[in-house]
N, C-alpha and C positions, 0 to 999 in steps of 0.2 A: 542450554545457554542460548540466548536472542543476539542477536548480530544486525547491526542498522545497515539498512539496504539503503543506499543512496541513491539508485537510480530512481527506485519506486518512486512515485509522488500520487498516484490515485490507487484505486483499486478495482481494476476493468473487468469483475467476471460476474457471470449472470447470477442470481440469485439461487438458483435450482446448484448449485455448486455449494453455498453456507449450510455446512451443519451443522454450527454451533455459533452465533454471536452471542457474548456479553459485550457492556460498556458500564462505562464507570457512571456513578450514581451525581456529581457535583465535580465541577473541573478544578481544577487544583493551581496554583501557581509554579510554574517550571522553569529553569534553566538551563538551557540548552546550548552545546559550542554553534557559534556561529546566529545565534537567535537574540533579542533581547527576552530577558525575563519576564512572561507572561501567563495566563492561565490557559492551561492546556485540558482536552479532556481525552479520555483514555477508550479504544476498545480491543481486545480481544476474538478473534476468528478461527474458525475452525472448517479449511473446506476442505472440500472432498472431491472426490474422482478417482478412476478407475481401481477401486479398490484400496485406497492411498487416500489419506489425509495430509495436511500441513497445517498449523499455528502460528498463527501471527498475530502483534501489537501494532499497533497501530494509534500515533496518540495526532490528534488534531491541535495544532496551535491556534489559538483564536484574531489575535493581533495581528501577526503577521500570517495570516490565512494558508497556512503550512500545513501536508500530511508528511509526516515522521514516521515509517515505517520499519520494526524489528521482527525479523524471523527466525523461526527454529533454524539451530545449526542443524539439526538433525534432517533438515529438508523433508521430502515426506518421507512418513513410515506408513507399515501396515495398521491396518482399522485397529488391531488388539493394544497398541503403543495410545491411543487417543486419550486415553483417559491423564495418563501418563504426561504426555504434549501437554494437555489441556490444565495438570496442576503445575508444570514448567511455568507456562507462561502467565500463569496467575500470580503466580509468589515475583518474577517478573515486573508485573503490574504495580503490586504492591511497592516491592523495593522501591518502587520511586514516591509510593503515596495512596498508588489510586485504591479503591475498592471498588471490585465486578461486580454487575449484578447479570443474573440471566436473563438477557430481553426476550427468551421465550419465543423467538425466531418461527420455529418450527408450526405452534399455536397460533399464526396466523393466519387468513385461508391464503391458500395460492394464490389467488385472483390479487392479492393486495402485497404481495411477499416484494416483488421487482420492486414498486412504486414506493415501498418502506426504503428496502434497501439502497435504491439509488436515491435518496433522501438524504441518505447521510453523509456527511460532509467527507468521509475516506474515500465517497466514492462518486466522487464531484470533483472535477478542475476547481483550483484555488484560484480566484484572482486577488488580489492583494486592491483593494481601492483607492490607496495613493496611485498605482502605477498610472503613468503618462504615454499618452502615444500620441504619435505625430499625427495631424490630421490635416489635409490639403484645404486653403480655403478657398482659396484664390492662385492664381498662377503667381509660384514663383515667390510663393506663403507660407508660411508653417504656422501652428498654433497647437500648445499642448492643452490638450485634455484630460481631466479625468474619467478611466476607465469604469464604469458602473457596476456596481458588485454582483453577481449572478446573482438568481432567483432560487432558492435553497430548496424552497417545500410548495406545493399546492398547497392548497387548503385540505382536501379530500385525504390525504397523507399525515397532513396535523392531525384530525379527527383523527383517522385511526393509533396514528401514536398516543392520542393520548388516554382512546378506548383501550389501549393495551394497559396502558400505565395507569387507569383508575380501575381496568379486571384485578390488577395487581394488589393494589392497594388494599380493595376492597376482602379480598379472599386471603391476605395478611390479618385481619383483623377477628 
């Protein structure tokens, strides 16, 4: 069983920690307590350490630039459980809509592994681009602003996401 984590909202650990990402293929439309109904997209994680793995969902809202976070109640188990974790949190996925695909994490070289993973929107501060903040102009002034929406990807990071996704394609066929 998965259990939503409320405090999570990002996801802060280095890459050399994922042993398994999947994510969902097409983002799907969700509704969510507390959310308006939007399309959301889905992934799936599998890290590891000290001999221990953990499972977790993780679905991105797009509209309201939200990470939704659900973990194994099982918190970690031993490495032999993993495979086990990893069909939980698939069927998980499903229940709500999504389908997994394996992004093949591992098949990437090193060198490119961080710069992938901190790409993705779980693992990025959300700002929402309505939000307003005060900004001094003048003494004894206020004027709201709109907050500018982070910078998601390089360029160098698209490229390779999408060398990943046409290897893929490609060797499907």
């Amino acid at each position: 069983m998965f259990v939503l984590q409320k405090q999570l909202s990002v996801l802060n650990v280095p890459s050399s920690r994922v042993a398994m990402l999947y994510r969902s293929g097409a983002d799907i439309q969700l509704a969510l307590p507390d959310l308006p109904s939007q399309l959301g997209s889905a992934f799936m994680v599998m890290l590891k350490g000290g001999g221990k793995v953990q499972v977790l969902v993780a679905l991105h809202m797009a509209k309201s630039c939200r990470n939704i976070f659900y973990v194994s109640d099982s918190g970690e188990v031993a490495a032999e459980r993993a495979e086990r974790e990893l069909e939980e949190g698939q069927v998980f996925a499903e229940s709500m809509g999504f389908i997994l695909n394996d992004s093949e994490f591992s098949r990437i070289p090193v060198s490119q592994q961080e710069a992938y993973w901190k790409s993705l929107p779980i693992c990025q501060r959300q700002v929402d681009p309505t939000t307003k903040v005060m900004v001094p102009e003048k003494k004894n002034e206020v004027v709201l602003m709109p907050v500018p929406a982070p910078v998601k990807n390089d360029l160098e990071t698209k490229r390779q996401i999408l060398k990943v996704q046409l290897g893929k394609l490609l060797a499907s066929l």
